[in-house]
Chimera marker file (.cmm) of the C-alpha trace (Angstrom):
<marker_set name="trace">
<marker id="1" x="129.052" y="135.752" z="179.340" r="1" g="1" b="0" radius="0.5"/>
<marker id="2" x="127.045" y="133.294" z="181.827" r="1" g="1" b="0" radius="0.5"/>
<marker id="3" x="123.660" y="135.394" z="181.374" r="1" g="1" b="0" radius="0.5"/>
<marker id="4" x="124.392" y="135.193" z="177.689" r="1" g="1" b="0" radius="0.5"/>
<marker id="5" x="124.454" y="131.729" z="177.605" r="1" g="1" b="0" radius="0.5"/>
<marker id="6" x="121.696" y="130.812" z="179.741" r="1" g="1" b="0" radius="0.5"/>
<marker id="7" x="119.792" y="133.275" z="177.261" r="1" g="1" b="0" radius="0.5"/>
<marker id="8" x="120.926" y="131.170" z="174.295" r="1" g="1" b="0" radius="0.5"/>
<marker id="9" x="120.231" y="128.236" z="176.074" r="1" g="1" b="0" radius="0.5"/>
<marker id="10" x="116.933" y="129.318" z="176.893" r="1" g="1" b="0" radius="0.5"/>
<marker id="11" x="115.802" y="130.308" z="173.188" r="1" g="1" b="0" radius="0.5"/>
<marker id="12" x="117.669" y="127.236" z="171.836" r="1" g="1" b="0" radius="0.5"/>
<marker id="13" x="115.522" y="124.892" z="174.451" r="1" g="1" b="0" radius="0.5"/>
<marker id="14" x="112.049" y="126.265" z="172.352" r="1" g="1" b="0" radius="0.5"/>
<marker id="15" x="114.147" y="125.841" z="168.785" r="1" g="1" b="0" radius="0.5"/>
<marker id="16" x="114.845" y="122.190" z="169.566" r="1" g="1" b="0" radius="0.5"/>
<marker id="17" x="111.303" y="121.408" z="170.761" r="1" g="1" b="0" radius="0.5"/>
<marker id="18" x="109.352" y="123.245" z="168.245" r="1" g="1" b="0" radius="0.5"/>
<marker id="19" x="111.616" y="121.615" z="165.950" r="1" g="1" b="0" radius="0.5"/>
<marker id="20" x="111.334" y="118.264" z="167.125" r="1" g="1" b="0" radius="0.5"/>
<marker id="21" x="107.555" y="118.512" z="166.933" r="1" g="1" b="0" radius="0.5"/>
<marker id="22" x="107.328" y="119.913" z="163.979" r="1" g="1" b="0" radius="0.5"/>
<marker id="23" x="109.761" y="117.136" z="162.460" r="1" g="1" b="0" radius="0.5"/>
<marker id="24" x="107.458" y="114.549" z="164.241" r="1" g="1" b="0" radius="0.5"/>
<marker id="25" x="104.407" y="116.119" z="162.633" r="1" g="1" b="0" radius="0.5"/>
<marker id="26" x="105.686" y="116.124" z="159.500" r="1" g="1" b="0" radius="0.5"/>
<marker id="27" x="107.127" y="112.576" z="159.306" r="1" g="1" b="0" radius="0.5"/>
<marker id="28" x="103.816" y="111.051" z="160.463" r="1" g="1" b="0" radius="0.5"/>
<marker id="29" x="101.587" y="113.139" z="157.999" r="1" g="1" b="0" radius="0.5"/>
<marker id="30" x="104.438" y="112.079" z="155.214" r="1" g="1" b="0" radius="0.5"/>
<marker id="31" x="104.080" y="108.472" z="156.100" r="1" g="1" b="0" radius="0.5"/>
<marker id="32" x="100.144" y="108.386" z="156.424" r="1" g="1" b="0" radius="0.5"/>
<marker id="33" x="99.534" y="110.379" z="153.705" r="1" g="1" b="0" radius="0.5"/>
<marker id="34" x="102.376" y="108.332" z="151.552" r="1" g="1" b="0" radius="0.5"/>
<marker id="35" x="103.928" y="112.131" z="150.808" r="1" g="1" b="0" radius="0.5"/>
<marker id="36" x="107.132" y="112.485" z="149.261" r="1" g="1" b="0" radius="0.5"/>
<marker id="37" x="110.150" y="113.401" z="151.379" r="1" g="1" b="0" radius="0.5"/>
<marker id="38" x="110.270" y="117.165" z="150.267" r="1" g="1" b="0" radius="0.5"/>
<marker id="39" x="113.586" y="119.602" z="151.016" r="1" g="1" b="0" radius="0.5"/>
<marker id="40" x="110.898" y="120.649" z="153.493" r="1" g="1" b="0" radius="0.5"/>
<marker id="41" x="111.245" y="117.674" z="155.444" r="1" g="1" b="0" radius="0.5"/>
<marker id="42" x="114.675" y="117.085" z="154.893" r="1" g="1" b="0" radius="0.5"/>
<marker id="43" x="115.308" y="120.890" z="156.205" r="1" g="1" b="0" radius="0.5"/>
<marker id="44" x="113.502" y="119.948" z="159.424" r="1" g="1" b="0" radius="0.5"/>
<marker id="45" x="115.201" y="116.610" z="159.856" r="1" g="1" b="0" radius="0.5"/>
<marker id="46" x="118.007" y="118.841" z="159.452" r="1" g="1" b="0" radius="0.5"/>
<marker id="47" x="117.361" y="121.366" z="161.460" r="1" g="1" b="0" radius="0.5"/>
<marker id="48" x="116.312" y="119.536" z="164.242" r="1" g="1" b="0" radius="0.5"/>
<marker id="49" x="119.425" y="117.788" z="164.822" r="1" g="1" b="0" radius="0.5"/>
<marker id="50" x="121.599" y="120.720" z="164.410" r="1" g="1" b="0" radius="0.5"/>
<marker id="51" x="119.482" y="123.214" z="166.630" r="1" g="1" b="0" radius="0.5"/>
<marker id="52" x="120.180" y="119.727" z="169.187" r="1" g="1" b="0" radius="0.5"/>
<marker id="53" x="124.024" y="120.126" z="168.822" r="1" g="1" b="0" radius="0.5"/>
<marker id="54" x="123.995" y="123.736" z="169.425" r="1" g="1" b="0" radius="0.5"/>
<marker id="55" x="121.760" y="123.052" z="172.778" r="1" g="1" b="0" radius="0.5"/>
<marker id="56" x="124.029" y="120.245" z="173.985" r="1" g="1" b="0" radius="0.5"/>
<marker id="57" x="126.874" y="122.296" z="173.151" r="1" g="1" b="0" radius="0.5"/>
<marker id="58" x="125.428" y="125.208" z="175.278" r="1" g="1" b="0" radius="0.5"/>
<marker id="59" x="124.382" y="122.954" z="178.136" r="1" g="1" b="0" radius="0.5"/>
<marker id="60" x="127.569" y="121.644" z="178.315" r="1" g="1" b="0" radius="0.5"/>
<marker id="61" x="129.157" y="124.899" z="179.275" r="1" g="1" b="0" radius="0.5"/>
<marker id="62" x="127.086" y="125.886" z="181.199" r="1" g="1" b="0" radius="0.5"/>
<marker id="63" x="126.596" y="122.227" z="183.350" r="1" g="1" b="0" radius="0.5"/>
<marker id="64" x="130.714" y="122.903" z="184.159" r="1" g="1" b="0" radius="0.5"/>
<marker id="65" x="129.822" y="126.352" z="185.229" r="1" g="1" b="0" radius="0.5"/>
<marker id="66" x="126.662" y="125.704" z="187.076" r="1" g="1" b="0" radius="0.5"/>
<marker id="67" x="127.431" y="125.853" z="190.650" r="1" g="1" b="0" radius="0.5"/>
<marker id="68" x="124.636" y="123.194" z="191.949" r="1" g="1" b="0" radius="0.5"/>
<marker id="69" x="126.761" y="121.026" z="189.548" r="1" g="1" b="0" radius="0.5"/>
<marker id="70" x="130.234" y="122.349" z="191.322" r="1" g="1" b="0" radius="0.5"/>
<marker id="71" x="128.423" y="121.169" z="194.316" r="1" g="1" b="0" radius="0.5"/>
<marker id="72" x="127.561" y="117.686" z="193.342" r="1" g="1" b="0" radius="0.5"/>
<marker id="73" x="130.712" y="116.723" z="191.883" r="1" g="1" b="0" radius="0.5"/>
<marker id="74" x="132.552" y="117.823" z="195.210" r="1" g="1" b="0" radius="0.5"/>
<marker id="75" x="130.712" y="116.892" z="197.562" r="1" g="1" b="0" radius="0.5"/>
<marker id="76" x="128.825" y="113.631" z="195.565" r="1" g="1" b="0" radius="0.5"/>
<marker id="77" x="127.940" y="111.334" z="198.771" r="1" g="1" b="0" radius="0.5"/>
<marker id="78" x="126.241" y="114.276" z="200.307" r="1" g="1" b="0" radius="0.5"/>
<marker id="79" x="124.729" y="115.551" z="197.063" r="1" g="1" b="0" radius="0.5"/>
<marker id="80" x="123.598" y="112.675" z="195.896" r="1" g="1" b="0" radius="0.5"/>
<marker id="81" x="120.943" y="111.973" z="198.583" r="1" g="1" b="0" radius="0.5"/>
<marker id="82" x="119.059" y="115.215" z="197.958" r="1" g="1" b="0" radius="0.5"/>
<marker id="83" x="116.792" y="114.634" z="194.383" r="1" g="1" b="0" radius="0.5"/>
<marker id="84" x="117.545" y="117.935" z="193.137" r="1" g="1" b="0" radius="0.5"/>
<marker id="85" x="121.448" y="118.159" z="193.066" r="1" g="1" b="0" radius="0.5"/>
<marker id="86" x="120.733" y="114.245" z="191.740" r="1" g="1" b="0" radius="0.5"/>
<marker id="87" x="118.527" y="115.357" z="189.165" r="1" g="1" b="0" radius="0.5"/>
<marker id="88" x="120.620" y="118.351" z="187.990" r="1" g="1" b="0" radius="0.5"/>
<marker id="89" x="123.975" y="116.593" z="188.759" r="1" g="1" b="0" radius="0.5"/>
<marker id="90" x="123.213" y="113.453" z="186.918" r="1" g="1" b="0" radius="0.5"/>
<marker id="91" x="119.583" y="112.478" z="185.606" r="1" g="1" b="0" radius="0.5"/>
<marker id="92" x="119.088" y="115.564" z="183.553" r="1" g="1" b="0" radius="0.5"/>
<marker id="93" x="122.463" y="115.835" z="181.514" r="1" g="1" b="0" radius="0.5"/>
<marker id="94" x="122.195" y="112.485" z="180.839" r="1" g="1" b="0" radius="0.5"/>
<marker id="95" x="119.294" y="111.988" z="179.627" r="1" g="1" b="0" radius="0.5"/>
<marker id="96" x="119.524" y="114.853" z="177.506" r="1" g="1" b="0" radius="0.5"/>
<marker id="97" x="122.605" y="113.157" z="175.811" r="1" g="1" b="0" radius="0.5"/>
<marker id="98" x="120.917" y="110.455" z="175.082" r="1" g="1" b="0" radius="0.5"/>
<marker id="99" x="117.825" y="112.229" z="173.679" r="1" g="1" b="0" radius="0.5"/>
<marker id="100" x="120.427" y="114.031" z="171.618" r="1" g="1" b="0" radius="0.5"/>
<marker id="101" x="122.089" y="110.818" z="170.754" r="1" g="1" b="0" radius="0.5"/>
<marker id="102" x="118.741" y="109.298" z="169.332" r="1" g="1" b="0" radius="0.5"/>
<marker id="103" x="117.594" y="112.503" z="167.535" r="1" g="1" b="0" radius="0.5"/>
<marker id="104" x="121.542" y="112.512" z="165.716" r="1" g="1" b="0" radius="0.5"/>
<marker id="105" x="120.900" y="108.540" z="164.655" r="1" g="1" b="0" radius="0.5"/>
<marker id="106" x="117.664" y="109.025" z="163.840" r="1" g="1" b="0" radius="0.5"/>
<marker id="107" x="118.706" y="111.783" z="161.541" r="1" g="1" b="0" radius="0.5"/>
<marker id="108" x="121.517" y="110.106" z="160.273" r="1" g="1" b="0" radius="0.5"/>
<marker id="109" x="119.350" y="107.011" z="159.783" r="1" g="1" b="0" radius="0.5"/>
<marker id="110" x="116.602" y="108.698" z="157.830" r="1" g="1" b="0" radius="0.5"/>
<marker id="111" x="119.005" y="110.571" z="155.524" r="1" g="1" b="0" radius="0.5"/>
<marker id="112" x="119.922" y="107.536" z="154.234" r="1" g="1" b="0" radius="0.5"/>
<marker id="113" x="117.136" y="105.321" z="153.627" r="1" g="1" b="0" radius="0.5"/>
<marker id="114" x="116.161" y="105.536" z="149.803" r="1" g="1" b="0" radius="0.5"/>
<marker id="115" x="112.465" y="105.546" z="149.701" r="1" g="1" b="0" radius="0.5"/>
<marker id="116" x="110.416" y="108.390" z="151.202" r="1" g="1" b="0" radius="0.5"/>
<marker id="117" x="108.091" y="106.298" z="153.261" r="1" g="1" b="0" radius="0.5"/>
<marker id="118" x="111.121" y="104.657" z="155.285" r="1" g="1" b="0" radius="0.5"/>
<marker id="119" x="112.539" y="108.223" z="155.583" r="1" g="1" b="0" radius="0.5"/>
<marker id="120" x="109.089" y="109.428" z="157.502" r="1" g="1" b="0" radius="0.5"/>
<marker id="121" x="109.070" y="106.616" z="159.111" r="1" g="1" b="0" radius="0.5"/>
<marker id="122" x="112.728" y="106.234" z="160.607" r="1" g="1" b="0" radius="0.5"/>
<marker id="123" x="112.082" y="110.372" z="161.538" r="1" g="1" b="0" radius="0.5"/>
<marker id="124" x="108.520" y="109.102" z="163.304" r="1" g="1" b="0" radius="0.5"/>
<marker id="125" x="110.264" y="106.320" z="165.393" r="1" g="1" b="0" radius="0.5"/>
<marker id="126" x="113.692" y="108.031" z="166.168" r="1" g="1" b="0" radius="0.5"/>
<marker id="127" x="112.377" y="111.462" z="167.215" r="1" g="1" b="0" radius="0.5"/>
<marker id="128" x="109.411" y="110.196" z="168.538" r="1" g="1" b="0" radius="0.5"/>
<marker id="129" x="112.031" y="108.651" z="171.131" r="1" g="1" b="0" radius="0.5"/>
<marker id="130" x="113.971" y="111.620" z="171.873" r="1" g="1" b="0" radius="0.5"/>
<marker id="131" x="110.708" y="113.468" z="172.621" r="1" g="1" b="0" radius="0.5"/>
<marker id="132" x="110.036" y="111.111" z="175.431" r="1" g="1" b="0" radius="0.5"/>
<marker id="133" x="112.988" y="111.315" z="176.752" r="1" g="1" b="0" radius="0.5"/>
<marker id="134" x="113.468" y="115.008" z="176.520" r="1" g="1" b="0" radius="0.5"/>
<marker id="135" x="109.986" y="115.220" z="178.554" r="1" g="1" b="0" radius="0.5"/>
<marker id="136" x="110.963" y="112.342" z="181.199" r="1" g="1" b="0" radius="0.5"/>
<marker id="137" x="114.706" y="114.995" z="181.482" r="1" g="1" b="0" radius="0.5"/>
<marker id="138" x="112.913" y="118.309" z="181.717" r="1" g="1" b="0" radius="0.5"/>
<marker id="139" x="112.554" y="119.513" z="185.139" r="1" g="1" b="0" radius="0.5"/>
<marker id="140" x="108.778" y="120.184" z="185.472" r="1" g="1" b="0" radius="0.5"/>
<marker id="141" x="107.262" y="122.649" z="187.719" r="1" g="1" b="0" radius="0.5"/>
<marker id="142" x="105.319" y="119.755" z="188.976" r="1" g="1" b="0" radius="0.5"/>
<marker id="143" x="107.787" y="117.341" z="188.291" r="1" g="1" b="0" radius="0.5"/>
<marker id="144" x="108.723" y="115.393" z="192.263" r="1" g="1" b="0" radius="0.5"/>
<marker id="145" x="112.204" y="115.157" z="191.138" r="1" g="1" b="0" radius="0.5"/>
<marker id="146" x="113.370" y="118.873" z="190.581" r="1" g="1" b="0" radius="0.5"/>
<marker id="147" x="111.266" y="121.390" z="189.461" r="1" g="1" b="0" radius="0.5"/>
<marker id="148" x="111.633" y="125.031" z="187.382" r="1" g="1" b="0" radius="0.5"/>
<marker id="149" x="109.571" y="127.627" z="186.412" r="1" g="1" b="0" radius="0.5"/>
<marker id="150" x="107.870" y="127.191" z="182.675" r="1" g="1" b="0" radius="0.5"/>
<marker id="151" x="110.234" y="130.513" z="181.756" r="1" g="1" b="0" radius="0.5"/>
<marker id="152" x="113.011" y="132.124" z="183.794" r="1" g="1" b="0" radius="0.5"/>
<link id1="1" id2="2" r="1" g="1" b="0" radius="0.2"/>
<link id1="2" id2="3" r="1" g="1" b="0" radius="0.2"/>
<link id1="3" id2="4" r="1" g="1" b="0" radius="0.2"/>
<link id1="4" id2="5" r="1" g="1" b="0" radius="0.2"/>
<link id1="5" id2="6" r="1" g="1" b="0" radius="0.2"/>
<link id1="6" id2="7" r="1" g="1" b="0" radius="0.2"/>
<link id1="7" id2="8" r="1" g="1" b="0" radius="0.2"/>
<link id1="8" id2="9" r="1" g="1" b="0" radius="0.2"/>
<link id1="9" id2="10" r="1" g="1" b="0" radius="0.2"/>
<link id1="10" id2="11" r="1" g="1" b="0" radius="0.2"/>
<link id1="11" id2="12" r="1" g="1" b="0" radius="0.2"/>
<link id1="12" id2="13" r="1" g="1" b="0" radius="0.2"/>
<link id1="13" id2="14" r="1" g="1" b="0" radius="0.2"/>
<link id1="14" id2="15" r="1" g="1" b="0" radius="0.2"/>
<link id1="15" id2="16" r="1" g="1" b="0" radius="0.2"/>
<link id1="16" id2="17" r="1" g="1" b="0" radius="0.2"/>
<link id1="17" id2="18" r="1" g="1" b="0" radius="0.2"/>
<link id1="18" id2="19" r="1" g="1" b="0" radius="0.2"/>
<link id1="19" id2="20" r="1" g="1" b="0" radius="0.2"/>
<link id1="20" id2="21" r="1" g="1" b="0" radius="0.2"/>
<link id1="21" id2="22" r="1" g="1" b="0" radius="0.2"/>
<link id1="22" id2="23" r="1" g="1" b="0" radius="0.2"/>
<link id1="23" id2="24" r="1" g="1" b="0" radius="0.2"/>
<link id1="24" id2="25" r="1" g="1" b="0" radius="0.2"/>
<link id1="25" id2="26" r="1" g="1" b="0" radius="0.2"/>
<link id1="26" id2="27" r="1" g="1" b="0" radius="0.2"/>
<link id1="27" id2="28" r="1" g="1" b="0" radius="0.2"/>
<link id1="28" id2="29" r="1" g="1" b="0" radius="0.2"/>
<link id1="29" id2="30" r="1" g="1" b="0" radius="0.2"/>
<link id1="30" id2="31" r="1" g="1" b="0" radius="0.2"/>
<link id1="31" id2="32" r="1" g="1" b="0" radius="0.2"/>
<link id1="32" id2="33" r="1" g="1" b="0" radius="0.2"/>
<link id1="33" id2="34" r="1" g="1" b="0" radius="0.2"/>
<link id1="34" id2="35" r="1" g="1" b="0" radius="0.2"/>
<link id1="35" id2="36" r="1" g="1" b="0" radius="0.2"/>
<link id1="36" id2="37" r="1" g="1" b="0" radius="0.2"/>
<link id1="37" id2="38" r="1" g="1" b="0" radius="0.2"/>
<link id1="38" id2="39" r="1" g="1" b="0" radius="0.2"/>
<link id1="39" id2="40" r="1" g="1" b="0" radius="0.2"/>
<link id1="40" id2="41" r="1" g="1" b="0" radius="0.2"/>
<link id1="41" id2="42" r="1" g="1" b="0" radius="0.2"/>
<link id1="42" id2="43" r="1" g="1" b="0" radius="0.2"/>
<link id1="43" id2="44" r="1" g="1" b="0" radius="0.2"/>
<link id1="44" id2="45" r="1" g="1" b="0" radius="0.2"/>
<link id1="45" id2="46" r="1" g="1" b="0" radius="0.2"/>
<link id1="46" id2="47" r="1" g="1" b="0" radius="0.2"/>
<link id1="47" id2="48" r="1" g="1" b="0" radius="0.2"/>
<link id1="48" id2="49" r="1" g="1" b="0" radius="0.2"/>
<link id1="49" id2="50" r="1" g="1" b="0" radius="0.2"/>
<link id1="50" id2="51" r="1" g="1" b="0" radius="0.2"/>
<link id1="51" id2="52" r="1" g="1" b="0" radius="0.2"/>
<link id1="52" id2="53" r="1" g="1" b="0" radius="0.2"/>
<link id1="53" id2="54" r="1" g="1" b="0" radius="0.2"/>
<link id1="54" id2="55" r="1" g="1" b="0" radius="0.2"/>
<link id1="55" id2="56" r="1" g="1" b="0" radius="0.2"/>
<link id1="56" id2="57" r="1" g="1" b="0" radius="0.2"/>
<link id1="57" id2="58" r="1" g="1" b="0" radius="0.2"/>
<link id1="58" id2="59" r="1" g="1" b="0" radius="0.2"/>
<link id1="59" id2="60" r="1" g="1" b="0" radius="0.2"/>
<link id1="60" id2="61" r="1" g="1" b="0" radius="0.2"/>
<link id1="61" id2="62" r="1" g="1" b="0" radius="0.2"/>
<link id1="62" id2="63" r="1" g="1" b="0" radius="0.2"/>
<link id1="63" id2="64" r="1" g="1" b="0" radius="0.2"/>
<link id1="64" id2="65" r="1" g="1" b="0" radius="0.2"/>
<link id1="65" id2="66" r="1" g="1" b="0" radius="0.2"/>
<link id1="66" id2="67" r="1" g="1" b="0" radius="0.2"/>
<link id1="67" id2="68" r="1" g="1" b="0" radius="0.2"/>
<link id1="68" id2="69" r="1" g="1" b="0" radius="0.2"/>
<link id1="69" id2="70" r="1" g="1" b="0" radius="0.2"/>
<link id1="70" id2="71" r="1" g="1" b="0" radius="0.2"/>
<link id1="71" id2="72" r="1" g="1" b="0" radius="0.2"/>
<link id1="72" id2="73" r="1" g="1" b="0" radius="0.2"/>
<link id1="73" id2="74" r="1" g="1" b="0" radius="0.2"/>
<link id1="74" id2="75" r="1" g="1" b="0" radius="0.2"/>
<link id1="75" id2="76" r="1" g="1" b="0" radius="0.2"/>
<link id1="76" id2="77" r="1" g="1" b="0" radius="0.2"/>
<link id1="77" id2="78" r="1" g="1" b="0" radius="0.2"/>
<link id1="78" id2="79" r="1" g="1" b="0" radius="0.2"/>
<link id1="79" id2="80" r="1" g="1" b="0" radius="0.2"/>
<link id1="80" id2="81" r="1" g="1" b="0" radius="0.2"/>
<link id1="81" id2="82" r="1" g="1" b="0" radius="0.2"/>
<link id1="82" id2="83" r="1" g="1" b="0" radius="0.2"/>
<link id1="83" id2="84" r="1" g="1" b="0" radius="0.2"/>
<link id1="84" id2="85" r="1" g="1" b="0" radius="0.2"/>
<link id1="85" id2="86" r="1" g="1" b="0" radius="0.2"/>
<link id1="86" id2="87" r="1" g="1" b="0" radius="0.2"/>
<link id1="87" id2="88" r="1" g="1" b="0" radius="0.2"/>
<link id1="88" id2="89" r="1" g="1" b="0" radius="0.2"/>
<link id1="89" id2="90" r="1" g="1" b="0" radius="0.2"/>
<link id1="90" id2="91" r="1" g="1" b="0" radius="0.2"/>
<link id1="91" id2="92" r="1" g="1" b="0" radius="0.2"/>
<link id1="92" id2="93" r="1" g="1" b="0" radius="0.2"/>
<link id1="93" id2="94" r="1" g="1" b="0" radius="0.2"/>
<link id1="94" id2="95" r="1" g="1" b="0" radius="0.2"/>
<link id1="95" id2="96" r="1" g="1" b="0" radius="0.2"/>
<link id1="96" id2="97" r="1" g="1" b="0" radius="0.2"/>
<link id1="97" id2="98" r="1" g="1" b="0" radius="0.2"/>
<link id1="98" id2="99" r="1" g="1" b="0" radius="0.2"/>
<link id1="99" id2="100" r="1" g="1" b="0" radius="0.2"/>
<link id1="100" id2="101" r="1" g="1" b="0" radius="0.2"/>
<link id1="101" id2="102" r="1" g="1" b="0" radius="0.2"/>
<link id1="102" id2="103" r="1" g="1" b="0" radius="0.2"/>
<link id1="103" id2="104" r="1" g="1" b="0" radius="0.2"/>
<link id1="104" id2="105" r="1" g="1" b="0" radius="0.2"/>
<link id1="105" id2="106" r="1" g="1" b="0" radius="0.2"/>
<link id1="106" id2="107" r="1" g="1" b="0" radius="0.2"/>
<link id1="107" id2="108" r="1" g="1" b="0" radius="0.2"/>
<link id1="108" id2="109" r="1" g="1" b="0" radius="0.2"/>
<link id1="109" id2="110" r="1" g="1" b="0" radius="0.2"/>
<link id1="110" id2="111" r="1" g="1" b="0" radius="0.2"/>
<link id1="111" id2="112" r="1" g="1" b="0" radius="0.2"/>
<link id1="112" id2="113" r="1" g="1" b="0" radius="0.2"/>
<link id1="113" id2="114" r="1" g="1" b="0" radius="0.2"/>
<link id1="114" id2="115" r="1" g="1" b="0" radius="0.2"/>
<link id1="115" id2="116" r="1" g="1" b="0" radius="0.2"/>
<link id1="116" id2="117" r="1" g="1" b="0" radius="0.2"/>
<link id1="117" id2="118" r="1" g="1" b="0" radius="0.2"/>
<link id1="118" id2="119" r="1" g="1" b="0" radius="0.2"/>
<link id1="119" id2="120" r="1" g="1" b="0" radius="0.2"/>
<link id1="120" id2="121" r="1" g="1" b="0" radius="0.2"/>
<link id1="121" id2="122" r="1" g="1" b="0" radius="0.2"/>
<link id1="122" id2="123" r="1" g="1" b="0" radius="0.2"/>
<link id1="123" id2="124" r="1" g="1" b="0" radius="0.2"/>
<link id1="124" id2="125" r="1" g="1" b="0" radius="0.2"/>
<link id1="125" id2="126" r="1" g="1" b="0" radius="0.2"/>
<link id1="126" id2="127" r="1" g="1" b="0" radius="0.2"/>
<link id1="127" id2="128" r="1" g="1" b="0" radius="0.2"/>
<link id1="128" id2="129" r="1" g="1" b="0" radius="0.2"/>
<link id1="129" id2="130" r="1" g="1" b="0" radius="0.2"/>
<link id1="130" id2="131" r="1" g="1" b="0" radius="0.2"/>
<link id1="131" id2="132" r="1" g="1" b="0" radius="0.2"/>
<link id1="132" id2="133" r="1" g="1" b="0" radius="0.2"/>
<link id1="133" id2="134" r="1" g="1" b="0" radius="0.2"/>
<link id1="134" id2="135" r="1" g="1" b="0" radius="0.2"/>
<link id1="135" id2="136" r="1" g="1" b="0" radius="0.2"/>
<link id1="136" id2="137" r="1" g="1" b="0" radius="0.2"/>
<link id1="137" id2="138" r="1" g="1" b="0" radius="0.2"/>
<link id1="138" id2="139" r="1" g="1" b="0" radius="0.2"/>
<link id1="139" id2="140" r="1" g="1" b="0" radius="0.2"/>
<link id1="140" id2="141" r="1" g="1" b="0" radius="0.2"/>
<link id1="141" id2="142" r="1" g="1" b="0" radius="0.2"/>
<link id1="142" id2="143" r="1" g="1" b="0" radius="0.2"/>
<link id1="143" id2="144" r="1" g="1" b="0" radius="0.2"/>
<link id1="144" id2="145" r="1" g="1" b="0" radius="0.2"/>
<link id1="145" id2="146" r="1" g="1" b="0" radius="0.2"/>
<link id1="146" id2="147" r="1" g="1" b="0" radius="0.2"/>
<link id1="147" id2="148" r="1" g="1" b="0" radius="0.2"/>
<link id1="148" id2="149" r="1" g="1" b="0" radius="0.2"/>
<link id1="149" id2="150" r="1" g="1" b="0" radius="0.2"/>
<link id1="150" id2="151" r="1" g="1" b="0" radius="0.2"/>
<link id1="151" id2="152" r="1" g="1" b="0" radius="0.2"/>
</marker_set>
């Protein structure tokens, strides 16, 4: 079940990014073109929060099960001086939270605003947002705080 999940988790890592960019694309050609909001748009905003809740959902489970976690919450004054049981301890699960908090208000902001401009442009700010902070949480192969491989 573990391998299963961090296979889900892997695939749903890609859905939410390629999702989020494509959202971002989409709501800053809408708004600079002065587009209407299509169910295009609205599938992506959609899409893009819910492929977010299925990701935090995953990395919940498997942040209980992980055993650097295990490690940090037992032993936290030892763990926390070392950068990588820090980062995946702490740092990372939180800021993905609040990236996931942002992209669900944006979302639910932009759904309902009534003209199609404020719509692109509440999805432009909001997930705009999340992006950065889903890039400042992801551990980096040349990130100094943790690092991962691109793919595992």
């Amino acid at each position: 079940m573990y391998s299963t999940l961090i296979t889900l988790h892997s695939l749903f890592r890609w859905l939410v990014l390629v999702t989020l960019l494509i959202s971002i694309y989409r709501a800053w050609k809408g708004m600079t073109t002065g587009a209407v909001f299509s169910r295009t748009d609205n599938a992506f905003r959609h899409w893009t929060a819910t492929s977010s809740h299925i990701q935090l959902m995953i990395g919940m489970i498997l942040y209980f099960q992980s055993p650097l976690v295990d490690y940090f919450l037992k032993h936290f004054r030892i763990a926390i001086t070392s950068m990588e049981f820090t980062f995946f301890g702490m740092i990372h699960s939180l800021l993905m939270l609040v990236a996931i908090i942002v992209i669900t208000f944006g979302s639910a902001l932009a759904k309902r605003k009534t003209t199609d401009r404020e719509k692109f442009k509440t999805m432009l700010y909001w997930f705009s947002i999340a992006l950065i902070i889903l890039l400042i949480a992801i551990p980096w192969p040349f990130s100094p705080l943790a690092n991962r491989p691109y793919f595992r």
